[in-house]
C-alpha positions as a Markdown table, in Angstrom:
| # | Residue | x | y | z |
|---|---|---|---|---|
| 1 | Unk | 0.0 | 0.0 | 0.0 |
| 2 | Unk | 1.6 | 3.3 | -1.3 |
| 3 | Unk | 2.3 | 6.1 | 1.3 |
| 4 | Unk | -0.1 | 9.6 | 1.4 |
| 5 | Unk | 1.6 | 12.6 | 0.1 |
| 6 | Unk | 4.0 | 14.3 | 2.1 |
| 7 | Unk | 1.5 | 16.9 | 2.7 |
| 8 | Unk | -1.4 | 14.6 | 4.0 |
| 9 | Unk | 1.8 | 13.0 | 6.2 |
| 10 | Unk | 2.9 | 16.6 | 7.6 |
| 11 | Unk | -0.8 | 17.4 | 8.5 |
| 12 | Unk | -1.6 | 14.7 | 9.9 |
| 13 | Unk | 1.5 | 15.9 | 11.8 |
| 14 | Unk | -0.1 | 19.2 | 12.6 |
| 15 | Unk | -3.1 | 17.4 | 13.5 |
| 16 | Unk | -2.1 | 15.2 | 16.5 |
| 17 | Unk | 0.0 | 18.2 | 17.6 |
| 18 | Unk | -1.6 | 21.7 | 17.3 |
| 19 | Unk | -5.0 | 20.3 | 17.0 |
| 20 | Unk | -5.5 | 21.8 | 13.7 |
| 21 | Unk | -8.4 | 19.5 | 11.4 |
| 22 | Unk | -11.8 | 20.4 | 10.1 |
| 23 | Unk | -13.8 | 18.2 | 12.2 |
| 24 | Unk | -14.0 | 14.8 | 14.1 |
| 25 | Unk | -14.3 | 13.1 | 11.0 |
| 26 | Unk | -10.9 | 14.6 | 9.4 |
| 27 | Unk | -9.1 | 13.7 | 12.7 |
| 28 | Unk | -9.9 | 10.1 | 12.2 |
| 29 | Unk | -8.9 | 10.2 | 8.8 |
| 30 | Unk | -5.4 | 11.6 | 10.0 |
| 31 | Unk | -4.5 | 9.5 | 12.9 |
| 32 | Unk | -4.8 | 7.0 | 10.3 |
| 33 | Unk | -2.1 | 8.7 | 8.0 |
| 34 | Unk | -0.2 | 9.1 | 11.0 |
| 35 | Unk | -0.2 | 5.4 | 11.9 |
| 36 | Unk | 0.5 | 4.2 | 8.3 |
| 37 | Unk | 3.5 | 6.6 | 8.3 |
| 38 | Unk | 4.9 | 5.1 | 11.5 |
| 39 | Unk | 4.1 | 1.6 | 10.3 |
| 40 | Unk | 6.2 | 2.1 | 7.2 |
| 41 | Unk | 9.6 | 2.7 | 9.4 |
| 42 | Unk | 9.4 | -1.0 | 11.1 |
| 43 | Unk | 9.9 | -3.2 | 8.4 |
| 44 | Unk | 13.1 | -1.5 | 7.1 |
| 45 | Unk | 14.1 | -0.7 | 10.9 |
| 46 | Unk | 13.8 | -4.8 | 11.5 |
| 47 | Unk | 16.1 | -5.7 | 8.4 |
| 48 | Unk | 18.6 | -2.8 | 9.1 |
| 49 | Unk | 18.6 | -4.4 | 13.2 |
| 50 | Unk | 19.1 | -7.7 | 11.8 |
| 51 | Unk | 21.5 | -6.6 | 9.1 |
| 52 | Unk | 23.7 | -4.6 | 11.8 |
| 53 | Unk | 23.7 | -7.4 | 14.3 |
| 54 | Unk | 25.4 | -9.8 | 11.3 |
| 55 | Unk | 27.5 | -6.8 | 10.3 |
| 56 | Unk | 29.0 | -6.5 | 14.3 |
| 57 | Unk | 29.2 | -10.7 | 14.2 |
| 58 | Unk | 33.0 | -10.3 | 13.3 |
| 59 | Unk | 33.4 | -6.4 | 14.7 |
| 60 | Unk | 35.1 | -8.4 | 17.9 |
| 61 | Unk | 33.9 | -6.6 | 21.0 |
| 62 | Unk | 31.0 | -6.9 | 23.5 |
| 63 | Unk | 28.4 | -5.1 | 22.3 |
| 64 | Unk | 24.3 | -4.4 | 23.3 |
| 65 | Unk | 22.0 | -4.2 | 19.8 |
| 66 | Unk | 18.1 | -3.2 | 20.4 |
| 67 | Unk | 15.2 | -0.8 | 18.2 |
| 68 | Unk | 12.7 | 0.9 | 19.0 |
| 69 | Unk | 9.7 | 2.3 | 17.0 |
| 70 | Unk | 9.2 | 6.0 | 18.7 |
| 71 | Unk | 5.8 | 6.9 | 21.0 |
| 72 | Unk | 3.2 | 8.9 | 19.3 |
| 73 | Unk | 2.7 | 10.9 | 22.9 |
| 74 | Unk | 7.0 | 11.4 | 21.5 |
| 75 | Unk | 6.3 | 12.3 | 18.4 |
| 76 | Unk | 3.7 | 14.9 | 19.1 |
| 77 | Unk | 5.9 | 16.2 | 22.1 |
| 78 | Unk | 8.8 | 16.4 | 19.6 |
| 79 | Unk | 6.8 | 18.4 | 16.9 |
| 80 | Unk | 5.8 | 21.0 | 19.5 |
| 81 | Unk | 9.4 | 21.7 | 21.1 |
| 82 | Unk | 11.2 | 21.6 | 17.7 |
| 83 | Unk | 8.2 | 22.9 | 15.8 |
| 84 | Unk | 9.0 | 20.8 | 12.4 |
| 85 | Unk | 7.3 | 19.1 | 10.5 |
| 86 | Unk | 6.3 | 15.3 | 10.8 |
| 87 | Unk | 8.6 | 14.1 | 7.8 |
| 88 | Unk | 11.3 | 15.8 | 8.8 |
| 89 | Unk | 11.5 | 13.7 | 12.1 |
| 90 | Unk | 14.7 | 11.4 | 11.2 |
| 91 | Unk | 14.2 | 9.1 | 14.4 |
| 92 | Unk | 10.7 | 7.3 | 14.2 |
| 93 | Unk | 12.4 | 4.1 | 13.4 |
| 94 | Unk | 15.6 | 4.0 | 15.7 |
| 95 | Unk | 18.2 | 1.5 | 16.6 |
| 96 | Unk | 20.4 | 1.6 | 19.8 |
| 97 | Unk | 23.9 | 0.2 | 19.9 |
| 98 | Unk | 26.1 | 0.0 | 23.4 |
| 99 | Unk | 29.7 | -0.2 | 23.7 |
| 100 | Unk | 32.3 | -0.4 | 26.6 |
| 101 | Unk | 33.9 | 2.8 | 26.2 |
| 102 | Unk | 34.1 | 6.2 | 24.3 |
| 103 | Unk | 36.9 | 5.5 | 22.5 |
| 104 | Unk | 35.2 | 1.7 | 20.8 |
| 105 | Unk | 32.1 | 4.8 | 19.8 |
| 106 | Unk | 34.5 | 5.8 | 17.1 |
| 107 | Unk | 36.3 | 2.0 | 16.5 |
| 108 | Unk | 32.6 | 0.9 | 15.9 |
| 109 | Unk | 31.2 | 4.1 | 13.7 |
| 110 | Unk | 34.7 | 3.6 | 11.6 |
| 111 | Unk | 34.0 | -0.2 | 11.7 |
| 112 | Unk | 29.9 | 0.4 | 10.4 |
| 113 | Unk | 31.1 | 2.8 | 7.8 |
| 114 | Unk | 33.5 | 0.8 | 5.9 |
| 115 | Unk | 31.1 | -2.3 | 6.3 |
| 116 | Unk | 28.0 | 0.2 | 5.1 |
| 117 | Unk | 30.0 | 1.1 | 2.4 |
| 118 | Unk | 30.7 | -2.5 | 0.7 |
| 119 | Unk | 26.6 | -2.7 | 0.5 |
| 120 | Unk | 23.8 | -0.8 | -1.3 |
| 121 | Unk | 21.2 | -1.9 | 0.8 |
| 122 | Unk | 21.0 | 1.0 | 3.4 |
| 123 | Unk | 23.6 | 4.2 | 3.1 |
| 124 | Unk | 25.0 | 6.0 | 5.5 |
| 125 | Unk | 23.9 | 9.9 | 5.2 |
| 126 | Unk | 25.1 | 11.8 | 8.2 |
| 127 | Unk | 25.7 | 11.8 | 11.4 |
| 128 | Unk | 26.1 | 14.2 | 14.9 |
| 129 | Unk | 27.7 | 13.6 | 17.5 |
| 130 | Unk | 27.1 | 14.8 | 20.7 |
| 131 | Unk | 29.6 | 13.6 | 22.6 |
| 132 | Unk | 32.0 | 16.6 | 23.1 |
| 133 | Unk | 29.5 | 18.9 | 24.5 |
| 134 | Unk | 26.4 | 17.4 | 25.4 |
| 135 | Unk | 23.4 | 18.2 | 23.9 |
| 136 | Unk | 21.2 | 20.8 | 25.1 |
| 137 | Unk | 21.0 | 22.2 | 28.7 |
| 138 | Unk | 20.5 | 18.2 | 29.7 |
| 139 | Unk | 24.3 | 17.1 | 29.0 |
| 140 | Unk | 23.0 | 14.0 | 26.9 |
| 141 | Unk | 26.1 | 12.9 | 25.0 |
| 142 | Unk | 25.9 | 10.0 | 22.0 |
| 143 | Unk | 27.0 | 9.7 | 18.5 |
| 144 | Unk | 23.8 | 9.8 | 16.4 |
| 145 | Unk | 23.9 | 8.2 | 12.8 |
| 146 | Unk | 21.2 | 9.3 | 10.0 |
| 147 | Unk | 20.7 | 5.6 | 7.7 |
| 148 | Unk | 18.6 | 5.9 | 4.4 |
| 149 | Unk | 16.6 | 2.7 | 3.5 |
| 150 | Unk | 14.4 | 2.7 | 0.9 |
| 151 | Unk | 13.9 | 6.4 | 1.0 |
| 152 | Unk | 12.9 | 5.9 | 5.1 |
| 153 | Unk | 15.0 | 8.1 | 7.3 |
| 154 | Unk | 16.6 | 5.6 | 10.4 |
| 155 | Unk | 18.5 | 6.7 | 13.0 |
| 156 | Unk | 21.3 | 4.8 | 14.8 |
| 157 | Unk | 22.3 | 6.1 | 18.5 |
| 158 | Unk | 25.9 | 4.3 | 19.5 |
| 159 | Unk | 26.9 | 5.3 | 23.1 |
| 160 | Unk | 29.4 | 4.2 | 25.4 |
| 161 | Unk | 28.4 | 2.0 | 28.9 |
| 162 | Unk | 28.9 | 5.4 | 30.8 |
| 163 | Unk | 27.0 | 7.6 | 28.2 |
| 164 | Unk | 24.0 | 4.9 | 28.7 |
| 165 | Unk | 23.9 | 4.7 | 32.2 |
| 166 | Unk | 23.5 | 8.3 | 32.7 |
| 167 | Unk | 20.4 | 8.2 | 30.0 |
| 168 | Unk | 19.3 | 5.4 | 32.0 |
| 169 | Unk | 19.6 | 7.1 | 35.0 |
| 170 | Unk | 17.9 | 9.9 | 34.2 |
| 171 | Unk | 15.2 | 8.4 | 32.1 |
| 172 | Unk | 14.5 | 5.9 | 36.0 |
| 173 | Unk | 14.3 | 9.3 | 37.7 |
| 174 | Unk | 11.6 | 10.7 | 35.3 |
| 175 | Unk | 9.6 | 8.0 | 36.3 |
| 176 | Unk | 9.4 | 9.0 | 39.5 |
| 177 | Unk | 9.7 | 12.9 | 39.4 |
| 178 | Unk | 6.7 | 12.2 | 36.6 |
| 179 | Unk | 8.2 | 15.1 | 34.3 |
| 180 | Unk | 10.7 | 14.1 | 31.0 |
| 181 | Unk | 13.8 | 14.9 | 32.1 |
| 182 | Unk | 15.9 | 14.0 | 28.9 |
| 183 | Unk | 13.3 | 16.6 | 27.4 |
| 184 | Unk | 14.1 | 19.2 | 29.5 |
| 185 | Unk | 10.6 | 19.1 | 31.9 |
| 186 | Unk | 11.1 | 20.1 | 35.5 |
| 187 | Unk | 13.0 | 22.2 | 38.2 |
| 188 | Unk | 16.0 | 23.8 | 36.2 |
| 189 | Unk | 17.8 | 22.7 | 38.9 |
| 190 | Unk | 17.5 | 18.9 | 38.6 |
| 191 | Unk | 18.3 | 19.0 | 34.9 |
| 192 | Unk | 21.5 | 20.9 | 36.1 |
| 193 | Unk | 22.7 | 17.8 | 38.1 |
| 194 | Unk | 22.1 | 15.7 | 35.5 |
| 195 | Unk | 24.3 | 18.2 | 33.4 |
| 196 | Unk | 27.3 | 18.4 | 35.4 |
| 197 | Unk | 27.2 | 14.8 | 36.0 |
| 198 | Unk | 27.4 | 14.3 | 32.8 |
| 199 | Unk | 30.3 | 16.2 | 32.0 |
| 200 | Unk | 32.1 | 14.4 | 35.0 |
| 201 | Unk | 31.4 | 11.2 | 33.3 |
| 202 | Unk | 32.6 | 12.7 | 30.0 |
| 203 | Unk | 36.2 | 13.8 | 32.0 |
| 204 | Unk | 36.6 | 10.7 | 33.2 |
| 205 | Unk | 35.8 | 8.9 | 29.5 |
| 206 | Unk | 38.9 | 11.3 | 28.4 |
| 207 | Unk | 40.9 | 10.2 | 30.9 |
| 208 | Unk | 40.9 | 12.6 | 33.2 |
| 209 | Unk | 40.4 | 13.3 | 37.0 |
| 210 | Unk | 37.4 | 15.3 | 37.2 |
| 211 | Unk | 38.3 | 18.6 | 39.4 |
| 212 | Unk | 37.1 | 18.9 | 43.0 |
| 213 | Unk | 34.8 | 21.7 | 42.2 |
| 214 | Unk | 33.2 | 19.6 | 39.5 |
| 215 | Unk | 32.6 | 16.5 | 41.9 |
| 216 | Unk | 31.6 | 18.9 | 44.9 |
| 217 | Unk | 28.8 | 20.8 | 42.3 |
| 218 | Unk | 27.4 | 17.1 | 41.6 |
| 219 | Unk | 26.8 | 15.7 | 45.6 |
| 220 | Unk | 25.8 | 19.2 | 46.6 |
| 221 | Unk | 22.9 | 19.5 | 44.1 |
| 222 | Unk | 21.8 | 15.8 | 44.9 |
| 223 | Unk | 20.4 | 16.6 | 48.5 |
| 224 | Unk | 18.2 | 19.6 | 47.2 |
| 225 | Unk | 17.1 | 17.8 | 43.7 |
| 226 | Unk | 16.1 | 14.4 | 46.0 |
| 227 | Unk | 13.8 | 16.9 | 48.1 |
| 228 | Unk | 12.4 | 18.8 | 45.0 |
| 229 | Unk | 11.3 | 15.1 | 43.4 |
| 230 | Unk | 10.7 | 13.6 | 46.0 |
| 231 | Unk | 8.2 | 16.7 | 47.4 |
| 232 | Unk | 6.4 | 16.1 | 43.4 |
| 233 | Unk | 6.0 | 12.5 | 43.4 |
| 234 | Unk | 3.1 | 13.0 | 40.7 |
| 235 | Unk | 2.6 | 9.7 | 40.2 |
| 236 | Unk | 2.7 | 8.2 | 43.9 |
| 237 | Unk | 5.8 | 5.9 | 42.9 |
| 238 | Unk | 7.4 | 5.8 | 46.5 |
| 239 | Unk | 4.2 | 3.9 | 47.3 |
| 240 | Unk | 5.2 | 1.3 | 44.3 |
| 241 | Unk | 6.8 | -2.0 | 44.1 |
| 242 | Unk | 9.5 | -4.0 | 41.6 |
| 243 | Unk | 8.2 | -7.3 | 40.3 |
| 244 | Unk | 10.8 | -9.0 | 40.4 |
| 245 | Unk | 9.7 | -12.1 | 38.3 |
| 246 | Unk | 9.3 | -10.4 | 35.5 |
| 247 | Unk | 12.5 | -11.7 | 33.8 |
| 248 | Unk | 11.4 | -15.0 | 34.5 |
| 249 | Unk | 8.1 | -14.6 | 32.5 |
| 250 | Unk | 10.2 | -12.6 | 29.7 |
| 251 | Unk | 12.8 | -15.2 | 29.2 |
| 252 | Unk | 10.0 | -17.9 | 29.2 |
| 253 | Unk | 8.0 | -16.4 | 26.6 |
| 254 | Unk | 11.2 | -16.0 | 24.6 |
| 255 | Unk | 11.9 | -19.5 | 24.9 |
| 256 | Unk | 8.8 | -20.1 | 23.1 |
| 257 | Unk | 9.7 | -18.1 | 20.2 |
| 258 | Unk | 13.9 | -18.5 | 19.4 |
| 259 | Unk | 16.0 | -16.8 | 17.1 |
| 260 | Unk | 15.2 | -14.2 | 15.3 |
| 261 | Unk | 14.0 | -10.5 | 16.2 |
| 262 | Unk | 11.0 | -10.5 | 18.7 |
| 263 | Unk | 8.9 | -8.0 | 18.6 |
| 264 | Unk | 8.0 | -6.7 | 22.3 |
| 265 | Unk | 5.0 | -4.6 | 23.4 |
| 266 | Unk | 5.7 | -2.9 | 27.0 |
| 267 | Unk | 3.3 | -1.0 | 28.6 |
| 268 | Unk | 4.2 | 0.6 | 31.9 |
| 269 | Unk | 2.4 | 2.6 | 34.4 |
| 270 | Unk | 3.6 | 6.0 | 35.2 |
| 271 | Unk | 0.7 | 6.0 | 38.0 |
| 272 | Unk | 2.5 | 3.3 | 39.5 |
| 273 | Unk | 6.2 | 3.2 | 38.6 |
| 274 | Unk | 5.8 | -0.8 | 37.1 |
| 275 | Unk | 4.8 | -2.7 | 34.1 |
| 276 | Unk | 1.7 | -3.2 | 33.1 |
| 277 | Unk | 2.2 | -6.0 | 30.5 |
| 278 | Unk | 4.6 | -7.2 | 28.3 |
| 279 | Unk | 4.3 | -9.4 | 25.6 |
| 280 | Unk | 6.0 | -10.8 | 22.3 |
| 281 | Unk | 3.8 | -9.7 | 19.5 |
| 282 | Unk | 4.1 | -10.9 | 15.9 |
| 283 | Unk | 7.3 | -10.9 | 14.1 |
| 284 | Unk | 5.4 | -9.4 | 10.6 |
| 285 | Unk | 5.9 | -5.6 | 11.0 |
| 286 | Unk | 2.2 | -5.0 | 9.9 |
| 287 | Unk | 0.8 | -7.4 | 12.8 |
| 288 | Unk | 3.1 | -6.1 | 15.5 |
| 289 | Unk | 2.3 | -2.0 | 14.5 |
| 290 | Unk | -1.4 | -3.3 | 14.4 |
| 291 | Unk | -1.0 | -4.3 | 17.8 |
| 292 | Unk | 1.1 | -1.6 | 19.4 |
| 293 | Unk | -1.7 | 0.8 | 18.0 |
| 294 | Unk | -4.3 | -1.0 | 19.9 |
| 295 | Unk | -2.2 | -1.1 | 22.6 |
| 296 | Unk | -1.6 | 3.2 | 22.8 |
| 297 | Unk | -5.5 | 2.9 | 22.5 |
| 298 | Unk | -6.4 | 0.4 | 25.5 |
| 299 | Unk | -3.7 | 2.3 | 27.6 |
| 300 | Unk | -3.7 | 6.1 | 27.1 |
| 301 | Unk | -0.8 | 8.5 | 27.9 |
| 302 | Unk | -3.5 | 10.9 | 29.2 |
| 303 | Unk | -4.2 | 7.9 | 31.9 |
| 304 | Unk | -0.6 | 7.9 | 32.7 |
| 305 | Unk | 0.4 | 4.9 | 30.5 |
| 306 | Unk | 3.5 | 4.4 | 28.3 |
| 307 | Unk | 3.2 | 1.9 | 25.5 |
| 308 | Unk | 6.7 | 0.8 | 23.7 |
| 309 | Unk | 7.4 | -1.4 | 21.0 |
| 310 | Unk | 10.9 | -2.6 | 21.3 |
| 311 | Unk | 12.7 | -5.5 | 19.1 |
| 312 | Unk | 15.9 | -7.3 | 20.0 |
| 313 | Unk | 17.0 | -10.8 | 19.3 |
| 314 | Unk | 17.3 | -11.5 | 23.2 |
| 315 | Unk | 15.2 | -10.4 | 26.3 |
| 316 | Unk | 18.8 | -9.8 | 28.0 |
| 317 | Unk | 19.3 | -7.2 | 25.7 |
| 318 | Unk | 16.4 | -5.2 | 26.4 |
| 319 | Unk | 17.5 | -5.5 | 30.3 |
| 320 | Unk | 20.8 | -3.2 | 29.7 |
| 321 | Unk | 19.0 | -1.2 | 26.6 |
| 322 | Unk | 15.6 | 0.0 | 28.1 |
| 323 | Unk | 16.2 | -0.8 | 31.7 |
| 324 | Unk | 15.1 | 2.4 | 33.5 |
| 325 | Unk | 11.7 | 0.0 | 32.5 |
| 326 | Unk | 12.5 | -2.7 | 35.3 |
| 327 | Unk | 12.1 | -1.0 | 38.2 |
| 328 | Unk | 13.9 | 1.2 | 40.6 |
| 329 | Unk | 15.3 | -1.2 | 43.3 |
| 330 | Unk | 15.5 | 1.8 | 46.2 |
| 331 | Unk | 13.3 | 5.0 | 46.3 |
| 332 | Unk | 15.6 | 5.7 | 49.8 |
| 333 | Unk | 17.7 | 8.0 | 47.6 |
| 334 | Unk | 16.6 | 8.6 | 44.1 |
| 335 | Unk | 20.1 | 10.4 | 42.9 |
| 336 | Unk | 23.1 | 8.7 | 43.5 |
| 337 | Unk | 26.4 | 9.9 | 44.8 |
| 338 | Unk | 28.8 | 10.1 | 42.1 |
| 339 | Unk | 31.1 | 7.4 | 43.8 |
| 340 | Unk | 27.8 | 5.0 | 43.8 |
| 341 | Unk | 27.3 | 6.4 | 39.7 |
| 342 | Unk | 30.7 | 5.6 | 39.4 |
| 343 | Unk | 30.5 | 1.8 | 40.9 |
| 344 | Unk | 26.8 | 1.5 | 38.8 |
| 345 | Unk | 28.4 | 2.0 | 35.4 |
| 346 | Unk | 30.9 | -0.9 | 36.0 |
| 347 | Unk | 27.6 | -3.2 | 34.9 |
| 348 | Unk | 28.7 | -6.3 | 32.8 |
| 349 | Unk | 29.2 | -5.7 | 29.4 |
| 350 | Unk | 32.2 | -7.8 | 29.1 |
| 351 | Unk | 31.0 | -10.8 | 27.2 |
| 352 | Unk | 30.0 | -11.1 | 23.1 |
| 353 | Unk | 25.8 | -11.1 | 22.2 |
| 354 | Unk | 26.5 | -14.9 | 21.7 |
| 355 | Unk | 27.9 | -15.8 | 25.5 |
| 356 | Unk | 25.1 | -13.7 | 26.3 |
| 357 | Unk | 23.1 | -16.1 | 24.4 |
| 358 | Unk | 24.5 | -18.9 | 25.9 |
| 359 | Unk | 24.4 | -18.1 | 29.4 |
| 360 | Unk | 20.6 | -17.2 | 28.8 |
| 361 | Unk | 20.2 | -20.7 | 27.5 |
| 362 | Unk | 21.6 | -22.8 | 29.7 |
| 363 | Unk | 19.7 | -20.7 | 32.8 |
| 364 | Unk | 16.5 | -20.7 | 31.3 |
| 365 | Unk | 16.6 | -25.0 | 31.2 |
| 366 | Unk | 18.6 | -25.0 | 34.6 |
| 367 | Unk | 21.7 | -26.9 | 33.2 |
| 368 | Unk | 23.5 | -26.0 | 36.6 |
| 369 | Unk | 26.5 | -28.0 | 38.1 |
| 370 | Unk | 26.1 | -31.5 | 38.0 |
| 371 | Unk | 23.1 | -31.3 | 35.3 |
| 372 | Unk | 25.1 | -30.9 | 32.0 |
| 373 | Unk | 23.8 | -30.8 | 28.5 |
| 374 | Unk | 26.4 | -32.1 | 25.3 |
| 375 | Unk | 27.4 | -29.2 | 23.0 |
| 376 | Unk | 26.5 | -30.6 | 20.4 |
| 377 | Unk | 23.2 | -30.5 | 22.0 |
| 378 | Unk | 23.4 | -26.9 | 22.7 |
| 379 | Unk | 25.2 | -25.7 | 19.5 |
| 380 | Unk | 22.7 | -27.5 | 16.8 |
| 381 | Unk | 19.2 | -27.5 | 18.9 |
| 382 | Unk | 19.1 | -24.3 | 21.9 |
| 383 | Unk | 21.7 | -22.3 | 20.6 |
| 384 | Unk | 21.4 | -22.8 | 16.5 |
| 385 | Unk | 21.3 | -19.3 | 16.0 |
| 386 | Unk | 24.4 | -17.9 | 17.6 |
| 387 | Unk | 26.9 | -17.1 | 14.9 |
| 388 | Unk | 29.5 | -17.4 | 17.3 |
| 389 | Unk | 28.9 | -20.6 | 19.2 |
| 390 | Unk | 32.4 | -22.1 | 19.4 |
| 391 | Unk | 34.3 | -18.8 | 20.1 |
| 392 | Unk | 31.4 | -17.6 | 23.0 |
| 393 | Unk | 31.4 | -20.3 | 24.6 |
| 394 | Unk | 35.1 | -20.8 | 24.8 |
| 395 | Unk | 34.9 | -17.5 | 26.5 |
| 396 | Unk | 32.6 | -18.4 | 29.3 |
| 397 | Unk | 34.8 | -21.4 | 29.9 |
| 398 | Unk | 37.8 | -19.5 | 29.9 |
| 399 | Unk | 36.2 | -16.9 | 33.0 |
| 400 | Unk | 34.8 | -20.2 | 34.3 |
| 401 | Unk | 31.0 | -18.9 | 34.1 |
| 402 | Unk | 30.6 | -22.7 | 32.5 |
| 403 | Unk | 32.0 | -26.3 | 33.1 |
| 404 | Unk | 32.8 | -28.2 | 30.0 |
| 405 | Unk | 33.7 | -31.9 | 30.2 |
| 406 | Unk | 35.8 | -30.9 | 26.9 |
| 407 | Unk | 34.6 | -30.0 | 23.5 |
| 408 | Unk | 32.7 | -32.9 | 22.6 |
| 409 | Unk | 31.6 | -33.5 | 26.3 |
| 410 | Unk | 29.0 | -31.6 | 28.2 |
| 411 | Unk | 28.7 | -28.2 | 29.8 |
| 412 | Unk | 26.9 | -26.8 | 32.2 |
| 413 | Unk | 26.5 | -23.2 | 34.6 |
| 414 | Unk | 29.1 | -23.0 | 37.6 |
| 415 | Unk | 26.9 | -23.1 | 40.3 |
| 416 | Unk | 30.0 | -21.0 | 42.4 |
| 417 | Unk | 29.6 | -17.9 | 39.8 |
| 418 | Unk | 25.8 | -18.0 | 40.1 |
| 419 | Unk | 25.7 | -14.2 | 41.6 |
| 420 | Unk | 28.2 | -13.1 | 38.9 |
| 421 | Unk | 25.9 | -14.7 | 36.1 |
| 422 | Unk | 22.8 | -13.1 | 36.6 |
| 423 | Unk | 24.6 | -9.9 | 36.8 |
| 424 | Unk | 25.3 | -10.7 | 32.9 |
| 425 | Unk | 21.3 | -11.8 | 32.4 |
């Protein structure tokens, strides 16, 4: 089915935004453009994921890959604060990469360009990076990479472990303070400590030993900013809880749908700080938009919901990617020091997509100590899809995460490393 006109797309646009249509009968008409326009970014967002994950098979360092298809409550906020048109938003269909550090940002962008380059399925046709400066008042700092695909605009966001975990942190405190952060929503003076935390992070990225009056600006504006968010508490989220199975039922749906991209539908409740589903929808890019539509219906943002579609080829992956979305474990103190920021970012990131893999399956069919399953088992039935197989798990052998009984033997978890394995899951 051929796309509207640009000019139906951009007031449709205009529509869900300023509130500018005829009549009730016109708005209908819109939303619909609107949600055929987004639906037309997930099928070349899925095969550009899918395409990068092969791509980064051989790049030789850990790595997190996951996509998401952008909120229309983030769409329309994004059209009144930048005051643009809709088809000149580049990042409906968007695609998150995580490295170690800042310096594998640029290893990897060098890596994607010459690999981009020997194919004329997607091009490369900009990028910005963020990363020197920050962007905005907020002090968000990634390298953002504009893909073309069939004359659909993608954007790529690569960012270092320390660059993540300060948009993770800030996207979890959000969720409580019930005003979008990242966006720059609330007390000027919470979106300053996020600011000059983030330019400590990025001094000690460089190398450097952030000064004593840059540390002391950080834990003195954390006492004030806790007070200020914790005073707002729209959303009554100190009165909340963390489910703490919900990885359990994740990784057991996923074990009932293998390899591949899964398509995810999250819906989590502002009101209360938690999910309120979570579910694998269908892997046809049609079905799953179909769904996450009817979803944003059945749960409105005016109600205080937030509905996400998310793909990745592993639930683990959507753990580090999205995981201001699992819970906040302690509401005792909502900012951290920057000592315990500077412990939080040392999060396991050390091990291939494959290990990863691995690990997941051998804890999802409890192959613990004494309960081994052959390799040959593993490789050509649980773990057919991992590209990587031999070299992974000779990895988690070699930091003794697994037992093998030699290659043609049986492995199986190391029941003395259980702690440090769920840290990786």
């Amino acid at each position: 089915m051929p796309l509207p006109s640009k000019t139906k797309i951009d007031k449709a646009g205009l529509a869900l935004a300023k509130a500018k249509y005829r009549d009730e009968g016109e708005f209908i008409e819109l939303e619909e453009v609107f949600d055929e326009y987004r639906k037309a970014h997930l099928q070349p967002l899925s095969e550009t994921t899918l395409e990068l994950q092969s791509l980064l098979t051989h790049y030789g360092a850990p790595y997190y890959i996951a996509q998401r298809l952008k909120r229309k409550p983030q769409i329309v906020r994004k059209l009144n604060r930048l005051s643009v048109r809709l088809t000149q938003l580049q990042d409906i269909g968007g695609c998150r990469v995580i490295v170690q550090k800042n310096a594998d940002v640029d290893r990897l962008h060098k890596y994607l360009k010459e690999k981009v380059g020997a194919q004329n399925v997607f091009t490369i046709d900009r990028f910005t990076d963020y990363r020197e400066l920050g962007r905005d008042d907020t002090g968000y700092r990634a390298l953002h990479i504009l893909l073309k695909r069939g004359g659909v605009n993608l954007e790529l966001q690569i960012r270092s472990r320390i660059q993540h975990y300060w948009s993770e942190s800030i996207e979890r405190t959000s969720v409580i303070y019930g005003y979008h952060l990242k966006e720059s929503e609330g007390d000027p003076q919470v979106i300053r400590y996020f600011k000059n935390l983030s330019d400590v992070f990025f001094e000690i990225e460089a190398g450097r030993e952030p000064s004593i009056d840059m540390r002391l600006r950080v834990d003195e504006l954390r006492v004030p900013c806790e007070q200020i968010i914790q005073r707002s508490d729209r959303h009554k989220v100190f009165d909340s809880f963390v489910n703490e199975d919900i990885i359990r039922t994740l990784t057991e749906k996923e074990g009932r749908n293998p390899a591949g991209l899964n398509n995810w539908i999250l819906v989590f409740d502002w009101n209360a700080g938690a999910f309120v589903s979570w579910d694998i929808v269908s892997r046809n890019p049609n079905d799953a938009v179909e769904s996450y539509i009817e979803y944003e219906r059945m749960f409105p943002v005016e109600s205080g919901y937030e509905v996400v579609l998310v793909g990745s080829s592993e639930v683990a992956t959507v753990r580090q990617t999205h995981s201001h979305y699992f819970g906040i474990e302690s509401y005792q103190n909502i900012l951290e020091s920057l000592d315990t920021s500077i412990v939080g970012f040392s999060r396991k990131i050390d091990i291939d997509v494959g290990a990863r893999q691995i690990l997941s399956t051998l804890q999802r069919r409890r192959f613990w100590g004494k309960k081994i399953i052959s390799v040959e088992t593993l490789k050509n039935h649980f773990c057919k899809g991992v590209l990587t197989f031999e070299s992974s798990l000779k990895s988690l052998i070699e930091r003794d995460l697994v037992q093998s009984a030699g290659v043609n033997g049986g492995a199986s978890l190391n029941i003395r490393k259980k702690s440090e394995i769920e840290q990786y899951l």
